[in-house]
Each structure stands twice: as structure tokens, then as C-alpha cells.
DSSP file (Angstrom, degrees, kcal/mol; ACC not computed):
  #  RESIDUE AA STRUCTURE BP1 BP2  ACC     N-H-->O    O-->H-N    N-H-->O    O-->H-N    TCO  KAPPA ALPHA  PHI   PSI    X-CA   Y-CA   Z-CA
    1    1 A X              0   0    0      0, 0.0     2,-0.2     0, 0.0     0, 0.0   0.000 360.0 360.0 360.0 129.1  -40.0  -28.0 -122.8
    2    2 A X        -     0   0    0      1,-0.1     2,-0.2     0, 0.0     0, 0.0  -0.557 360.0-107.1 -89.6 147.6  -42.0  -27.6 -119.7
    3    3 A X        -     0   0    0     -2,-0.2    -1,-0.1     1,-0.1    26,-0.1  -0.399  22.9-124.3 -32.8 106.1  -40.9  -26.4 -116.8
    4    4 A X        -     0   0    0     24,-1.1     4,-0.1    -2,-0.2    -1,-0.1  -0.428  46.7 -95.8 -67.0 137.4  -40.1  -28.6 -113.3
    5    5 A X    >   -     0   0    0      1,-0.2     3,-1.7    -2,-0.1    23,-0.2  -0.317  39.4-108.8 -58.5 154.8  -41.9  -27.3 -110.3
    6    6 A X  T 3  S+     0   0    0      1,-0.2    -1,-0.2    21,-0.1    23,-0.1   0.660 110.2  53.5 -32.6 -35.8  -40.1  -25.1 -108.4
    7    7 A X  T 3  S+     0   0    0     20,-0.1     2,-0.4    21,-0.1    -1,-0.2   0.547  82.0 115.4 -91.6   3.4  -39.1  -26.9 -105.1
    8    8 A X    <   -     0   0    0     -3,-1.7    20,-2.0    -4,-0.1     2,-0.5  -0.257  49.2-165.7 -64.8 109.3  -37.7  -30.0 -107.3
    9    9 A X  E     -A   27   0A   0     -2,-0.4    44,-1.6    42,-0.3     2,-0.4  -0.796   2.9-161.2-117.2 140.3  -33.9  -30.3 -106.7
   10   10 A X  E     -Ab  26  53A   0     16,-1.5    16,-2.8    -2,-0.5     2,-0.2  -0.970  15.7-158.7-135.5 148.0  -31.1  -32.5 -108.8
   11   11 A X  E     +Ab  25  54A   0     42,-1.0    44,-3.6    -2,-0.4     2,-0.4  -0.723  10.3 179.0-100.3 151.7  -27.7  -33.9 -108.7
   12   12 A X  E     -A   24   0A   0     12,-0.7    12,-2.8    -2,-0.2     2,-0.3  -0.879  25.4-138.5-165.9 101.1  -26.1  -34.6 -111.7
   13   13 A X  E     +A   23   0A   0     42,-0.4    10,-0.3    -2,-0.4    45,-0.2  -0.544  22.7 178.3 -76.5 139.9  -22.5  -36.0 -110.9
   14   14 A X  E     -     0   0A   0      8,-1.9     2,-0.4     1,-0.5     9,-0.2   0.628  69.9  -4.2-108.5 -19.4  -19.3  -34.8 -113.1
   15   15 A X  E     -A   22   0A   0      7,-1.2     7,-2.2     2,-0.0    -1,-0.5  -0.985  60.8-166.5-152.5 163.7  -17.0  -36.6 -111.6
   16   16 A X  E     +A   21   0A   0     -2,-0.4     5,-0.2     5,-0.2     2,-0.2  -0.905  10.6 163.3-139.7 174.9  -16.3  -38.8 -108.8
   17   17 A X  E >   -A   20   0A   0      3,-1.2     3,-1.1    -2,-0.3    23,-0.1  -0.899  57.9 -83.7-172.4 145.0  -13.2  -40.3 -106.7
   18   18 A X  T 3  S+     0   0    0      1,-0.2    22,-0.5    -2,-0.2    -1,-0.1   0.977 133.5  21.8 -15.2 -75.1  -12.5  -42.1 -103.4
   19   19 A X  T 3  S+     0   0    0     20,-0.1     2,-0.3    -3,-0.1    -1,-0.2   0.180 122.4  56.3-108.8  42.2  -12.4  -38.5 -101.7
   20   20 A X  E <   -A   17   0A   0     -3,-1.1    -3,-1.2    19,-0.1     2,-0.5  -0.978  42.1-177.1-147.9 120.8  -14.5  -36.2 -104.3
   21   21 A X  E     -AC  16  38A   0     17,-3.5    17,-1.7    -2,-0.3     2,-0.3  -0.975  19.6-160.1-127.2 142.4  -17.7  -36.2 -105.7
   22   22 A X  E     +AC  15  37A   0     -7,-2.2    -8,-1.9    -2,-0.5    -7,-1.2  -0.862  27.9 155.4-105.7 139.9  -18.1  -33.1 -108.4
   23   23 A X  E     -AC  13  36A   0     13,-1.1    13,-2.2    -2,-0.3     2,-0.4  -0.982  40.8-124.6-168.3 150.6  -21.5  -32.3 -109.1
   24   24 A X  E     -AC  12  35A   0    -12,-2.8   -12,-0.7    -2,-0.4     2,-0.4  -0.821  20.9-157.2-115.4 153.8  -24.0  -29.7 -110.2
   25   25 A X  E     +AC  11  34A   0      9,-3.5     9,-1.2    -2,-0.4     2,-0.3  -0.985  15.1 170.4-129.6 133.9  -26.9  -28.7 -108.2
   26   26 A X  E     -A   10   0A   0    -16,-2.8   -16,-1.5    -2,-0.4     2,-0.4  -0.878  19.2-144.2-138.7 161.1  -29.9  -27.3 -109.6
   27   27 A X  E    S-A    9   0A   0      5,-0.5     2,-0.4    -2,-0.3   -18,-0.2  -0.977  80.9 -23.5-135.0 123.4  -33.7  -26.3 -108.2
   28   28 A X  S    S+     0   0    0    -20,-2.0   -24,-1.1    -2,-0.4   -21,-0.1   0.129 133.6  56.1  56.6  -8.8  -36.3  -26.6 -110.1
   29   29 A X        -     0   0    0     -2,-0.4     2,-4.0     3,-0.3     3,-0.3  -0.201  57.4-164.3-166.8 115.6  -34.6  -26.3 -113.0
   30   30 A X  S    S+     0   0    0      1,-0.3     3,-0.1    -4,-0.1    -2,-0.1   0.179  85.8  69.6 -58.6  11.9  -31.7  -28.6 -114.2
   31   31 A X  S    S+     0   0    0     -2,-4.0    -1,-0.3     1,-0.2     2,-0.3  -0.090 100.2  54.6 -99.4  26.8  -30.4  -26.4 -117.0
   32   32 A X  S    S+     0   0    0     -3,-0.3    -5,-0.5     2,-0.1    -3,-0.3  -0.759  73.5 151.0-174.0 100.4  -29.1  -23.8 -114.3
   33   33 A X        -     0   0    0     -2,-0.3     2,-0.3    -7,-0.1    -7,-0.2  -0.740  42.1-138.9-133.1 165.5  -26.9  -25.3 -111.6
   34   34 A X  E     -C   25   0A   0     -9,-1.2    -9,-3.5    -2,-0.2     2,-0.3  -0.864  35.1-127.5-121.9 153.1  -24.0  -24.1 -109.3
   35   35 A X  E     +C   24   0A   0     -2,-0.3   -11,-0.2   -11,-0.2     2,-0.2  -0.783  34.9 176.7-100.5 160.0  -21.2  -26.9 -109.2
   36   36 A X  E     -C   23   0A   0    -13,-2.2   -13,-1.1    -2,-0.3     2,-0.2  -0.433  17.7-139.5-131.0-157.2  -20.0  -28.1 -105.8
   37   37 A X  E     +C   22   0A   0    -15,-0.2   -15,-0.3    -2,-0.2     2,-0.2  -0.462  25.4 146.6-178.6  99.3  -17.7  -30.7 -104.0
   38   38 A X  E     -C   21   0A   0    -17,-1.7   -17,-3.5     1,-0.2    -2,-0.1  -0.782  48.0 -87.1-142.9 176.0  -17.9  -32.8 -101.2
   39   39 A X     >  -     0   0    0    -19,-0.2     4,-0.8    -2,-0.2    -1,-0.2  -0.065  51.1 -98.3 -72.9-169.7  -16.6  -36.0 -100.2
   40   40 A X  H  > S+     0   0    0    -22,-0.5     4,-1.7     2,-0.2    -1,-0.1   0.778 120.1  47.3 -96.2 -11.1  -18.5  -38.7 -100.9
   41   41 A X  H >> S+     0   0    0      1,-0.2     3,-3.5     2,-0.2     4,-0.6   0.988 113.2  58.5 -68.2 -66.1  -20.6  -39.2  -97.1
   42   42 A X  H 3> S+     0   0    0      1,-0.4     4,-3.9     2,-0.2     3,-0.3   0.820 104.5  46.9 -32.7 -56.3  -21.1  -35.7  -97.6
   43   43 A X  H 3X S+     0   0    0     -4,-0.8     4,-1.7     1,-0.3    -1,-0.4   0.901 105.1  56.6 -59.8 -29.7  -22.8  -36.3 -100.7
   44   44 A X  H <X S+     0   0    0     -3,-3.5     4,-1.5    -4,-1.7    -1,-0.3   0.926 109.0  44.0 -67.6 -35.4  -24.7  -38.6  -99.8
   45   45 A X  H  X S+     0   0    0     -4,-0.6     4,-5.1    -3,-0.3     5,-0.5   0.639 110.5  57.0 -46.2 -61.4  -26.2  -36.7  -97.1
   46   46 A X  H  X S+     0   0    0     -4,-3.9     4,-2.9    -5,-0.3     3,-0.2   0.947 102.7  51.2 -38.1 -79.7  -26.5  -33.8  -99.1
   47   47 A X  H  X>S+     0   0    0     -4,-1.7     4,-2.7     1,-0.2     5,-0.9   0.689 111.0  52.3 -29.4 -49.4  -28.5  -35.5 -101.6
   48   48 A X  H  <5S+     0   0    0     -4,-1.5    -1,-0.2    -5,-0.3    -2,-0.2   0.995 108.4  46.1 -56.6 -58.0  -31.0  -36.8  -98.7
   49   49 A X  H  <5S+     0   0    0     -4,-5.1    -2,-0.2    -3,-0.2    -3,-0.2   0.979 124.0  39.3 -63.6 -41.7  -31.8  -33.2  -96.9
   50   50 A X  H  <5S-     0   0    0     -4,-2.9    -1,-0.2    -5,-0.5    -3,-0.1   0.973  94.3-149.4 -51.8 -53.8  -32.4  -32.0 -100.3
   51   51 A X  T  <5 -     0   0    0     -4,-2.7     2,-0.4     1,-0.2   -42,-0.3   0.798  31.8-176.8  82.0  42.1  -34.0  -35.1 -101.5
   52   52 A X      < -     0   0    0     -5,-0.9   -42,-0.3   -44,-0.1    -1,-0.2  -0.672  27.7-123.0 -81.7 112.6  -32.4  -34.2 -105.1
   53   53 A X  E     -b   10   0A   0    -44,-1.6   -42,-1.0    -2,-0.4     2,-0.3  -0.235  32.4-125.1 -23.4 151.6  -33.3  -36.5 -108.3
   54   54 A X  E     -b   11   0A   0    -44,-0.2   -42,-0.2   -41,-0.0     2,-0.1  -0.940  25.3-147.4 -94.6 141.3  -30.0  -37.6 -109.5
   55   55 A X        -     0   0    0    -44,-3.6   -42,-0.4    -2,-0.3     2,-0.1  -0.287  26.3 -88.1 -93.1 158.3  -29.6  -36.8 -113.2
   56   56 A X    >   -     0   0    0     -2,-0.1     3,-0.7   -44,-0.1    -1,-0.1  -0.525  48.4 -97.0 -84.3 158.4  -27.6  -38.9 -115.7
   57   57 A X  T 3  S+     0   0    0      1,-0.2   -43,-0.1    -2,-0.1    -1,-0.1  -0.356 102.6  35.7 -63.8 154.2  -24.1  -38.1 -116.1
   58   58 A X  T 3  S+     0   0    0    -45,-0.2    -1,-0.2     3,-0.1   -44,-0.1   0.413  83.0  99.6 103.5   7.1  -23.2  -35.4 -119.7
   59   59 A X    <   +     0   0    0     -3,-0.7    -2,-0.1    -4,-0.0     3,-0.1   0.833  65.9  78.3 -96.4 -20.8  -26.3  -33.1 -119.5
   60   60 A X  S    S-     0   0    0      1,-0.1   -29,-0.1   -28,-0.0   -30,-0.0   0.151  99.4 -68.6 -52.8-177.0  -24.6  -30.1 -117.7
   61   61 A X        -     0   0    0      1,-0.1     2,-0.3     2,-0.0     3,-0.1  -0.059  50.1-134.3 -33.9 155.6  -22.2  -27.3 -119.1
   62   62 A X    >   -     0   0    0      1,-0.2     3,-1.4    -3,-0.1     4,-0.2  -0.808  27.0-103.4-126.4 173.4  -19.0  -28.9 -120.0
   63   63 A X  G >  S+     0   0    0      1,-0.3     2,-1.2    -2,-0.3     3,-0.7   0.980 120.7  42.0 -68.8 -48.4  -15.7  -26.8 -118.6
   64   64 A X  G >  S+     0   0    0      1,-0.2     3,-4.6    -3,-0.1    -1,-0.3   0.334  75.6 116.8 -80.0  26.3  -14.9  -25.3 -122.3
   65   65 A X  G <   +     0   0    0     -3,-1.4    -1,-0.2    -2,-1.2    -2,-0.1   0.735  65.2  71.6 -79.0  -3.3  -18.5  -24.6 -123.3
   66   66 A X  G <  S+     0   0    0     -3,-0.7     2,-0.4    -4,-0.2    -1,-0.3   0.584  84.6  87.0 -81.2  -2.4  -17.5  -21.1 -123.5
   67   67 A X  S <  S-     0   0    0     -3,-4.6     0, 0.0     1,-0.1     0, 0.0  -0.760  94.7 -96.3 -83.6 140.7  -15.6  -22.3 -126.7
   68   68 A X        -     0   0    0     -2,-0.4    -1,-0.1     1,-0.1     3,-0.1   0.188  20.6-139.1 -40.5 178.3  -17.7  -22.3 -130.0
   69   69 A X  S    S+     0   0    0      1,-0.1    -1,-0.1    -3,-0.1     2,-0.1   0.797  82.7  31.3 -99.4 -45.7  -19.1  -25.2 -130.9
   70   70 A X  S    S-     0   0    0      1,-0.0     2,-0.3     0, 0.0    -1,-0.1  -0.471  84.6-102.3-108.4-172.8  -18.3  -24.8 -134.4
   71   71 A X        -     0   0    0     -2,-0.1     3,-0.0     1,-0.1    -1,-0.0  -0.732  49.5-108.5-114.1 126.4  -15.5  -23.1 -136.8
   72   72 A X        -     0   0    0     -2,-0.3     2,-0.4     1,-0.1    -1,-0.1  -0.149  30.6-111.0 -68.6 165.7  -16.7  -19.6 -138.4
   73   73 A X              0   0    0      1,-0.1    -1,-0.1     0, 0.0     0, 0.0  -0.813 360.0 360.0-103.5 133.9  -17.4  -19.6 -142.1
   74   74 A X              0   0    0     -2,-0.4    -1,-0.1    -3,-0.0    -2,-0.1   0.318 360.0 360.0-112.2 360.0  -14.6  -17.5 -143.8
């Protein structure tokens, strides 16, 4: 899988509400994100000065992904 250029930034919303948007933010590459929160003006805003792709929703981490994925073989 190639590589994004570095200066590239994406949003890749997990959840939204009236007064929440949940969201990961990544540079340059979108498998390696810190999640945030802001309202939603906020976000938008954000999303300008970065000038961040938005990503489709389900490609991050999920919360449990530190549970297997599968059931050990006994």
C-alpha cells in the first residue's frame, strides 16, 4: 500500500451529535490517528485550517480492538 505524502491530513468521523463531533485525525497517514472532539462549528473550522480529506465512516480502530478478533484454538 503506498504511502500518502506527508503533509496530507484526514478526518474520519466516529460519531456525531447536535453538540459533538468524535473524530480521528491523522497526517499523512490515515492508519495512525489521535481521536478528538469538538463541537460541530469547531469542526468545521478545524477541518478548513487543516484542509483534512474526510475519510468514510468504519476505517479507524474500533474502542475494543484491543480484544482478539478471533477465539483461540484449544
Amino acid at each position: 500500500m503506498p504511502l500518502s505524502p506527508p503533509e496530507r491530513r484526514y478526518v474520519r468521523v466516529v460519531e456525531r451529535d447536535e453538540r459533538w463531533v468524535e473524530f480521528e485525525f491523522s497526517i499523512g497517514d490515515p492508519a495512525i490517528f489521535v481521536e478528538l472532539v469538538m463541537a460541530p462549528a469547531q469542526f468545521r473550522q478545524f477541518c478548513i485550517d487543516q484542509a483534512a480529506e474526510q475519510l468514510p465512516p468504519g476505517g479507524g480502530l474500533q474502542r475494543d480492538s484491543h480484544a482478539p478478533s478471533h477465539q483461540p484454538s484449544h
